[in-house]
N, C-alpha and C positions, 0 to 999 in steps of 0.2 A: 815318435814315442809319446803319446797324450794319455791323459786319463780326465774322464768327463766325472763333476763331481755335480750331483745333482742336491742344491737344498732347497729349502722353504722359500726361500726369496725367488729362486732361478736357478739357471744351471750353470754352469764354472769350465772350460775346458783349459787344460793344464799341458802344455807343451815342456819335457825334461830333456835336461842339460845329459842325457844318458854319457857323453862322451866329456866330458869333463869332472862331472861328480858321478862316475859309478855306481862305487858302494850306497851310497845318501839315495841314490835313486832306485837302486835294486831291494832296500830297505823299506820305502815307503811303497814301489808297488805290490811285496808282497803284504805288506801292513794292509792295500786296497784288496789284494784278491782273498785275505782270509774274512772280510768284511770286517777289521780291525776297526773301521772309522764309521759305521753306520751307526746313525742316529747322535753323532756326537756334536755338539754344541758349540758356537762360537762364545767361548766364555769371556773373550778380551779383545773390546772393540774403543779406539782412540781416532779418533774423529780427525780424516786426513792422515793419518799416521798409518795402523797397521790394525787387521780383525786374526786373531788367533784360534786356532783349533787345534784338535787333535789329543785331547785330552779325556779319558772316561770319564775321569770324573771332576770337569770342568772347573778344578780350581788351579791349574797351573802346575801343581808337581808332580802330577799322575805321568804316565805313560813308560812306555819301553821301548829298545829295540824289536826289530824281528825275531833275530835269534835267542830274546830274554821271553819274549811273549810264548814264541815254541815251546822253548825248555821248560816252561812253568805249564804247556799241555799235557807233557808225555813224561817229562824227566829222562830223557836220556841223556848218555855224556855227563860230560861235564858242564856246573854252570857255568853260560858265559856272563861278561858285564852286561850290566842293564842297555850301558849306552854304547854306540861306538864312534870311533874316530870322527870328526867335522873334518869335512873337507872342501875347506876355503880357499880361494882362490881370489887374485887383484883381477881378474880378467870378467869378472861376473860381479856386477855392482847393482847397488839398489836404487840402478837411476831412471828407472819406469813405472808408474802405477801400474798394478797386478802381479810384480814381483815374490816369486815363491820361495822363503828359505825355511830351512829346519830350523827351529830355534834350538840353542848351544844350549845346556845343561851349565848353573854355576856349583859345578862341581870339579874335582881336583883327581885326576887330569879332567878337562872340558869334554863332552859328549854328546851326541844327537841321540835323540829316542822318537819319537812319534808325534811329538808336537811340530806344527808347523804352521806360519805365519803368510800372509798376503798385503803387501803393499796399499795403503789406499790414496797414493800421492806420488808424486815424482822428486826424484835428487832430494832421498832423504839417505843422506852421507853418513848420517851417527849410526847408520849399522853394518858399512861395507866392514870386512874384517873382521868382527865381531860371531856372524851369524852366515850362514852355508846355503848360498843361492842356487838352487837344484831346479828350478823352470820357472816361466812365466805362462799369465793365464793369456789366453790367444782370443778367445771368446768368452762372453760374457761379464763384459767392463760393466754392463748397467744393471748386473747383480751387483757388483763392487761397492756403484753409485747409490744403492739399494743400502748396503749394509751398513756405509759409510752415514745412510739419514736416520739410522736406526735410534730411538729415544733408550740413554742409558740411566742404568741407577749409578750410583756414586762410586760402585766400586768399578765400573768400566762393563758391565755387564750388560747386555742386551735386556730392556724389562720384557720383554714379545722372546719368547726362543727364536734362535737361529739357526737352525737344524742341516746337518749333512744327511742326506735322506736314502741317497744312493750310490755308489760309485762304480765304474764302467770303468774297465781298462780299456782300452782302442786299441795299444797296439805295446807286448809286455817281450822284451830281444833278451831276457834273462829266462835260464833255465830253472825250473822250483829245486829246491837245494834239497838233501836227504832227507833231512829232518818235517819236513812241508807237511803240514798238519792239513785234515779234510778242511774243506769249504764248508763252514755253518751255514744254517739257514739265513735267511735274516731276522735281527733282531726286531723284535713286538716292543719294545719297552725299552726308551734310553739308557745308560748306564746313571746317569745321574738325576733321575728321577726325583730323587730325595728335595731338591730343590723348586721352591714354589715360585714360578714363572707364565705369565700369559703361554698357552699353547702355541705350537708354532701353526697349528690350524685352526687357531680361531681369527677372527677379525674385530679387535677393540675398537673401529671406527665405523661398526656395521650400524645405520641408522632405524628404525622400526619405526614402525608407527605408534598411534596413542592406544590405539587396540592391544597391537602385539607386546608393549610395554606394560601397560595392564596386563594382560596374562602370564609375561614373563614373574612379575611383583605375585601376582595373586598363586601361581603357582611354586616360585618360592619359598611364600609365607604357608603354604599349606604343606610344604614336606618340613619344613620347620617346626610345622605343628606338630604331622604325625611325628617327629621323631623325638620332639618330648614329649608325647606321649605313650611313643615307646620306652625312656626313661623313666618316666614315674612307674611303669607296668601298666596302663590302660590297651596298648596296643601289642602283639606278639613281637613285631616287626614293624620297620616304617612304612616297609612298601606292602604292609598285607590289602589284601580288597574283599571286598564280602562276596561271599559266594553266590552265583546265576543262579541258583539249582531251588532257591528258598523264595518263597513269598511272605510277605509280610500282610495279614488281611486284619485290619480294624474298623469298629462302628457295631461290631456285633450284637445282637439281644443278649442279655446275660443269659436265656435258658437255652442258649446255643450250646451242643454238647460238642470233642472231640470228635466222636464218630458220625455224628451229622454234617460237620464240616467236611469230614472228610470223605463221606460218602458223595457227597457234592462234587468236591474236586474231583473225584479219581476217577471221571470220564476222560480228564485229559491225560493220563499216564499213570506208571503206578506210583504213589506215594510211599516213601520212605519213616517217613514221621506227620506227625500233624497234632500240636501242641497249643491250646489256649490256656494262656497265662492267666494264673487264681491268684488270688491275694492268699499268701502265704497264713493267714491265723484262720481267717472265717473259712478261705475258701471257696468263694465266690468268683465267678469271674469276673477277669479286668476290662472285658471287650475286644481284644485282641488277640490274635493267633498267628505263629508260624508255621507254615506246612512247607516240606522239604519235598521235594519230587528227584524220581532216580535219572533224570533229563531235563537237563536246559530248554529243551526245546518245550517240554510238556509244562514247565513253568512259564517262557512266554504264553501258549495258546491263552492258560488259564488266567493269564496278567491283562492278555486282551479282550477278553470273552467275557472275568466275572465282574468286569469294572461296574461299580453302581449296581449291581444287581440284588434283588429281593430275597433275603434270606431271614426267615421267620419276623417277617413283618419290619425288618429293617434294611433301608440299604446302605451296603456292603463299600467297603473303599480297599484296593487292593493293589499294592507296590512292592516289587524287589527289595529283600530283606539289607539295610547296609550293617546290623550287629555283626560283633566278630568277639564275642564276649566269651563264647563256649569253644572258639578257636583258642582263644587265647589260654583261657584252663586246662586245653585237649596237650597246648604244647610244654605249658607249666610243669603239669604231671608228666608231661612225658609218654602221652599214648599216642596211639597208631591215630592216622586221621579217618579210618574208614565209617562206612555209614550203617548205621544200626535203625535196630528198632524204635517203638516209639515212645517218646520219651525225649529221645536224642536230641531233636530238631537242632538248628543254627549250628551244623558242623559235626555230627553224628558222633555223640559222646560214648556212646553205649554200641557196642557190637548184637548181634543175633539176627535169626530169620525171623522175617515178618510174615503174620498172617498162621501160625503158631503150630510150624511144621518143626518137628525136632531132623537132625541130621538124620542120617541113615548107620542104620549100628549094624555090625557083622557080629557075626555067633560062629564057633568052630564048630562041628558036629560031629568030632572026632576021627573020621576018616579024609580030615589034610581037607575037605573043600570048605568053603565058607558062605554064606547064604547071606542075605540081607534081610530086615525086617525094618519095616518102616512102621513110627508108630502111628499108631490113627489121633484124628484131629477129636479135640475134647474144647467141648464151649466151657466148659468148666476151667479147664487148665488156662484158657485164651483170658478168660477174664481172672484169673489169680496173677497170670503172667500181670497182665496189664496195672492192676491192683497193685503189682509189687514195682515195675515201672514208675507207676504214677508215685509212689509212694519217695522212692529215690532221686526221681524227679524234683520232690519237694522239700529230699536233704537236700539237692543238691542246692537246689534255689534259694533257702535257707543260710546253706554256707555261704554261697555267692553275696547273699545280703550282708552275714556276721562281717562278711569284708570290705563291704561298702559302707556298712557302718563303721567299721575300724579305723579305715580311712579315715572318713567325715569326722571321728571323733580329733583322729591327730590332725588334721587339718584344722579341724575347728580349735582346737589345741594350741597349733601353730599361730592361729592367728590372731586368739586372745593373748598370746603371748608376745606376739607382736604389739597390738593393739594397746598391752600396759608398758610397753617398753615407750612406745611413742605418747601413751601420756604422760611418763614420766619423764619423759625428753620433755615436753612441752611444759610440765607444771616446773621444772627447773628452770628451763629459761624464763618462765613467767618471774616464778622468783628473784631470777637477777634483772630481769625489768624492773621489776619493782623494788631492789635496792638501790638499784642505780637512780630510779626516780626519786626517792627517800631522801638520797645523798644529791641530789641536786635539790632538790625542794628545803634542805637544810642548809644549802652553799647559798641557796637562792636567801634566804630568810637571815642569815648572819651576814650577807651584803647589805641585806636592807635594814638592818639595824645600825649597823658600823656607819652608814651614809646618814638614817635620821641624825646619830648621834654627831658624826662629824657636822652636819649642815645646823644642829644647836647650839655645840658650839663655837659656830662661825657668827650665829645668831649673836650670841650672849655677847662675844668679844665686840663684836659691831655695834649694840647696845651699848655694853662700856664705853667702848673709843666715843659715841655719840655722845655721851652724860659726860663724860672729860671733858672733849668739848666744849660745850653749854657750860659747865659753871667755871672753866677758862674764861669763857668771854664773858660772862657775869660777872666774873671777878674783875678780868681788865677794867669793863664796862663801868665797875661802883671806882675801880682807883683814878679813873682819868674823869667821874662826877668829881668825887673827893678834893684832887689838884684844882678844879676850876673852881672850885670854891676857894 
C-alpha cells in the first residue's frame, strides 16, 4: 500500500504501515484521493531534523481530519471532532531518514488531522512516542536530500516554495466510507497563496546574459513606467498598446487639406477617419495628420508604399500612430470603443456612417407591410455633416488642452511649492551656519583677548620681579662700597 507524492523538488513514494496504524492510514489516504494535499506547502523545514506539510494554509494550525473535512462539505450527521485518535505504537520508531508520522495536535485529548511530517535524518529519539509513525518513504531519499539543502528564512520556512504537486495513490485496501465526497478537479492556485515566496517554478540561480539582463531591467523599468502613468491618468491601463489600424503622417505643407490627404490614402482601403491637427485659435495647420483605416492590413500597404513620398511639393514621413489619448477619454466617459466618422480618428470617438449615407428608415403604409426609403446623398448635407464634425472636433481638442493646461498649472503649482519649501529649508540652514559661525568667531575673539591680556600681565610682573631685582643688587652693591670704606 504506497502513495507517490509528487513535488517541486522530485517525487516521494510512501510505503504505509496499513496493518499497524489503520485508522491514521485510512485517514490520510482518503485526505490523498479527495486531492486534500494538492499544491500544499512544506511550511517547516529543520535542517537534519524533519520538513512538514500538510497544512492549507501553511502556518501549522490549519488542517483536519477526513471525517471533519467531509462534514464541513455536505453537513450531514452529526459533527464529528476535528481530529482523531493517534495511534502510536513502541514497535514503529523514528529510527530511519524518510520516516513518515502524522503529527499529534497539542490539544486536550491529543489528536492527528492532516498534517504530517518526514524524517530528514536518522535515530532521531525525541519524537518516538510523541508522534504516530504511519510509513516510510521507499523512494526518493535525494528529494529528502533536496529539501533538507533548501535555504530557510528565520521562521523555518522554505524562501523557494516547496510544493506537493501531485498525489497518486498506487494501491488504496480501504473501502470509501458513506459520507465520501466527489473527487475535485485539481487545484489552479494553492491554498496559501496569500504568502509572498520565490515560485516553486521559477529558478533564483538562472544565469542570463548581459543582453538578456538588460532587457529584463529595461522592460521592468517600462511597465513601471506605464503603470505610473496609469496612476496619474496619462494612460487608460498599464498594459494598453496603440492601435495597428492608425497612421501617423507628418512634414506636411500647411495647404494640405483633410480630403486631399485622404483622397491619397484611400487607394489602400477604406478610411474610417483622417484628421490634420490645427492649432486650436488661428487654425492653421500643425503639419501632421492621423488617418484611421478599417484594416490593419490596408494601414501596413500605406506605411510601406507612402514612405518619403511627394505630397504638394513636400515629402511626407509616415509611421504607426503610438497616441492612445482619445482611448483613454473614449474609457473615461465611458463610451463604446467603436469606430466613427470623421472627426474620430486615434480610437473612433464619434460613432456614424461615413461617406453621408443616413440608415435606412421604414414607413408603415397602413396595410401591416413596411417599405424602406433610403434617403439620397446631398453634398450639402456631407459638408454641414462635416462642418459640425470638424467643429466638435475642436471642442473636443479644446477640452483636451483646458486639461493639460490644468495639469501643468498644478504641476507647476506643485513644484514652485516645492521649490519655496527647499529654499526655505536652505535659507534656515544658512542661518544656523552663520550663527554658529558668529558664536565661534566671538569664542574665537574673547580667547584672543583673555590670552593678550593674560601674556601682559605675565609681561608687567616679569618687568617688576626684573626692576626688584636691579635695585636689590644696587642696593647690596652701594652697602658693601659703603663697609669698604
Amino acid at each position: 500500500m504506497s502513495v507517490l507524492l509528487e513535488t517541486s523538488l522530485g517525487e516521494l513514494v510512501i510505503d504505509l504501515e496499513v496493518e499497524r496504524c489503520p485508522r491514521i492510514c485510512e485517514n490520510f489516504l482518503k485526505l490523498c484521493k479527495v486531492k486534500y494535499y494538492g499544491l500544499n506547502a512544506f511550511f517547516n523545514v529543520s535542517k537534519d531534523f524533519i520538513c512538514q506539510t500538510g497544512d492549507p494554509t501553511a502556518t501549522g494550525t490549519g488542517g483536519e481530519s477526513f471525517e471533519s473535512y467531509a462534514w464541513l462539505q455536505n453537513h450531514e450527521g452529526p459533527k464529528p471532532p476535528r481530529y482523531i485518535e493517534p495511534e502510536i505504537t513502541t514497535k514503529l520508531k523514528h529510527k530511519e531518514r524518510g520516516t513518515v508520522s502524522m503529527a499529534v495536535a497539542p490539544v486536550e485529548p491529543p489528536g492527528c488531522g492532516s498534517q504530517f511530517f518526514i524524517t530528514l535524518a536518522d535515530n532521531i529519539d525525541y519524537l518516538d512516542g510523541k508522534h504516530c509513525v504511519f510509513g516510510h518513504v521507499i523512494e526518493g531519499l535525494d528529494t529528502l536530500d533536496k529539501i533538507n539543502d533548501a535555504f530557510l528564512d528565520q521562521e523555518g520556512r522554505p524562501l523557494q516554495d516547496i510544493r506537493i504537486r501531485h498525489v497518486e495513490i498506487l494501491e488504496d485496501p480501504f473501502e470509501d466510507p458513506p459520507n465520501m465526497i466527489p473527487v475535485p478537479d485539481s487545484p489552479l492556485r494553492a491554498p496559501d497563496s496569500g504568502f509572498a515566496r520565490i515560485a516553486d517554478d521559477e529558478d533564483p540561480f538562472k544565469e542570463m546574459s548581459e543582453e538578456q539582463a538588460e532587457e529584463e531591467r529595461r522592460k521592468t523599468a517600462a511597465n513601471s513606467s506605464a503603470l505610473t502613468l496609469e496612476m496619474i491618468g496619462d494612460l487608460p491601463f498599464a498594459a494598453v498598446r496603440p492601435p495597428e489600424n492608425i497612421l501617423f503622417v507628418c512634414k506636411l505643407n500647411p495647404v494640405t487639406q483633410d480630403d486631399d490627404l485622404e483622397l491619397i490614402f484611400s487607394r489602400f482601403g477604406k478610411i474610417l477617419s483622417c484628421e490634420i491637427v490645427r492649432d486650436k485659435k488661428s487654425g492653421d495647420s500643425l503639419q501632421y495628420a492621423f488617418i484611421e483605416f478599417d484594416l490593419k492590413e490596408s494601414a501596413e500597404q500605406a506605411y510601406f508604399k507612402m514612405q518619403n513620398v511627394l505630397v504638394d511639393d513636400r515629402r511626407i514621413h509616415v509611421d504607426f500612430s503610438q497616441s492612445v489619448a482619445k482611448m483613454n477619454r473614449a474609457q473615461l466617459m465611458g463610451l463604446n470603443s467603436g469606430r466613427g466618422g470623421r472627426g474620430g480618428g486615434r480610437g473612433g470617438m464619434r460613432g456614424g456612417h461615413r461617406g453621408g449615407f443616413d440608415a435606412p428608415r421604414q414607413r408603415d403604409t397602413g396595410y401591416g407591410d413596411r417599405y424602406e426609403r433610403k434617403r439620397s446623398r446631398s453634398p450639402r448635407r456631407d459638408d454641414d455633416r462635416r462642418d459640425r464634425d470638424r467643429d466638435r472636433d475642436h471642442r473636443d481638442r479644446r477640452d483636451d488642452r483646458r486639461d493639460y493646461d490644468r495639469r501643468d498649472r498644478d504641476r507647476d503649482r506643485d513644484r514652485d511649492r516645492d521649490r519655496d519649501r527647499d529654499r526655505d529649508r536652505d535659507r534656515r540652514d544658512r542661518d544656523r551656519d552663520n550663527d554658529r559661525d558668529r558664536r565661534d568667531r566671538d569664542r574665537d575673539r574673547d580667547r584672543d583677548r583673555d590670552d593678550r591680556r593674560d601674556r601682559r600681565d605675565r609681561d608687567d610682573r616679569r618687568d617688576g620681579d626684573r626692576r626688584d631685582d636691579r635695585d636689590r643688587r644696587d642696593r647690596d652693591r652701594r652697602d658693601d662700597r659703603y663697609e669698604r670704606r
